[in-house]
C-alpha positions in Angstrom: -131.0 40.9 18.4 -128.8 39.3 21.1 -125.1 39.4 19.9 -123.3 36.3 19.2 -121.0 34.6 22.4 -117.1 34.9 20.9 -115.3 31.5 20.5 -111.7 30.7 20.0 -109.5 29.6 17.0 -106.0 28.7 17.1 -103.7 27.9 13.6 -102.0 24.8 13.0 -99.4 24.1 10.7 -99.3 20.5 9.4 -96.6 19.2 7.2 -97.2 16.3 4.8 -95.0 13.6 3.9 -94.8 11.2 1.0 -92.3 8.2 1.8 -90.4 7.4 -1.0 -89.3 3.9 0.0 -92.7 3.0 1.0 -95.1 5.6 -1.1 -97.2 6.2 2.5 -98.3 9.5 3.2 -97.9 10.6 7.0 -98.3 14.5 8.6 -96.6 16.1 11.7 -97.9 19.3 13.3 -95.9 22.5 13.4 -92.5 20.7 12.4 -88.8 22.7 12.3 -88.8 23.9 9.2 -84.6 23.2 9.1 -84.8 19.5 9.6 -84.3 17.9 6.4 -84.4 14.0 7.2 -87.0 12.3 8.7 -88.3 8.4 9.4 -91.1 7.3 8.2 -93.3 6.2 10.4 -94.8 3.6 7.9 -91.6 1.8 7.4 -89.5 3.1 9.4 -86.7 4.0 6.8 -85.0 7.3 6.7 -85.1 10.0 4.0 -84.5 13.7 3.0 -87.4 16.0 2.3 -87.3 19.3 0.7 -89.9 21.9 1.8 -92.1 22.3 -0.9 -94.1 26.1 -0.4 -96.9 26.4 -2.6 -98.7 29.9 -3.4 -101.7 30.7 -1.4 -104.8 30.2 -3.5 -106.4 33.9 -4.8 -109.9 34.2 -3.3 -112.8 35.5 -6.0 -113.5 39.0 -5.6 -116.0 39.8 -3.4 -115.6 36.5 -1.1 -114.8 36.7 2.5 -114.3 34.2 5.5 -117.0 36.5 7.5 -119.8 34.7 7.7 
């Protein structure tokens, strides 16, 4: 059997925002983590965001992301 061609990946980190003002949600890519206040791009008003880290979810034993 003829082996498979490699491809590429790549990891982005998206960063999700909920305005408080306007209640639109609205992401940016690979953000500084040390800026605090933003503008929504919704409304256009500013506000302070905290940086919320959630735990990674536990795979099931025995599951992989081989194919």
């Amino acid at each position: 059997m003829k082996s498979a061609e490699r491809g590429r990946r790549s990891l982005e980190r998206l960063y999700h925002f909920q305005c408080p003002h306007c209640a639109k949600w609205w992401s940016i890519a690979d953000a500084d983590e040390a800026q605090t206040r933003w503008f929504c791009p919704w409304c256009g008003l500013p506000s302070e965001y905290a940086l919320l880290v959630e735990a990674p979810a536990k795979r099931e034993e025995g599951q992989s992301h081989e194919p």
